[in-house]
GUMISE-844585 format. One record per residue (C-alpha): x, y, z; residue in one letter. Coordinates in steps of 0.001 Angstrom, whole numbers, padded with zeros to 6 digits, always signed. Layout:
BEGIN
XYZa ...
This chain:
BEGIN
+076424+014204-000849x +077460+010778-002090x +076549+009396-005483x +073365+007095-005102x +073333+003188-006140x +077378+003351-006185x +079605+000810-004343x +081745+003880-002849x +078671+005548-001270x +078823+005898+002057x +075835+003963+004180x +073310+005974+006276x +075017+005326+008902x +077551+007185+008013x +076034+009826+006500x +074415+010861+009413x +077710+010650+011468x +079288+013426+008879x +075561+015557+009215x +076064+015098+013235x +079709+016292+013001x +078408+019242+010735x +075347+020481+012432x +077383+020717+015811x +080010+022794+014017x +077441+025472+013091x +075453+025390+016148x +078999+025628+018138x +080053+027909+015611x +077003+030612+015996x +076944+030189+019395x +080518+031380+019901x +080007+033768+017404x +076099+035470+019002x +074117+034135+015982x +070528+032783+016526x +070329+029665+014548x +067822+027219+014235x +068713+024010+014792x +065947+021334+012663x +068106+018466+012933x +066027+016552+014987x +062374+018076+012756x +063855+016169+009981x +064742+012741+010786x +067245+011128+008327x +064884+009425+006047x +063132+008817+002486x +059916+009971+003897x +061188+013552+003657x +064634+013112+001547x +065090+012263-001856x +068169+011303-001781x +070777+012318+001291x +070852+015800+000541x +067776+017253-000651x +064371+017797+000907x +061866+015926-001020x +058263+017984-000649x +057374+016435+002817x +060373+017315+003815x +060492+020679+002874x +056987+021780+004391x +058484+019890+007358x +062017+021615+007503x +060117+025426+006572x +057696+024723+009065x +060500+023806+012025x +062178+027000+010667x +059018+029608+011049x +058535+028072+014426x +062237+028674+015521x +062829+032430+013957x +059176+033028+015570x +059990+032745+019275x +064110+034312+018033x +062178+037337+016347x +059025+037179+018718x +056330+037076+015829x +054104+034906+017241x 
């Protein structure tokens, strides 16, 4: 997380470069390691529609990211 509004915050750009290099650490990571993860990268887009600020889920977000999550752990867990 950068500080918002601050001449040393890093753009989106980059931002989702660092998320990118991140998320395919832990999906490489549970992969090599037989853990079912669920992967909502690509729910979520990079946005203020469902981000507050470029860390935290704002509501819209959340119901987005919990739904992409129920879906996933449903067909891992067959509860559907």
């Amino acid at each position: 997380m950068t500080p918002p509004n601050q001449i040393y915050t890093l753009e989106l750009k980059n931002l989702i470069q660092v998320i990118n290099l991140y998320n395919d650490w832990l999906i490489e990571y549970s992969k090599k390691n037989k853990i079912d993860n669920c992967d909502i990268q690509n729910a979520v887009p990079p946005s203020t529609e469902y981000f507050y600020d470029d860390n935290h889920f704002n509501e819209k977000g959340a119901k987005k990211a919990a739904q992409s999550i129920f879906r996933c752990l449903s067909l891992i867990k067959n509860l559907n």
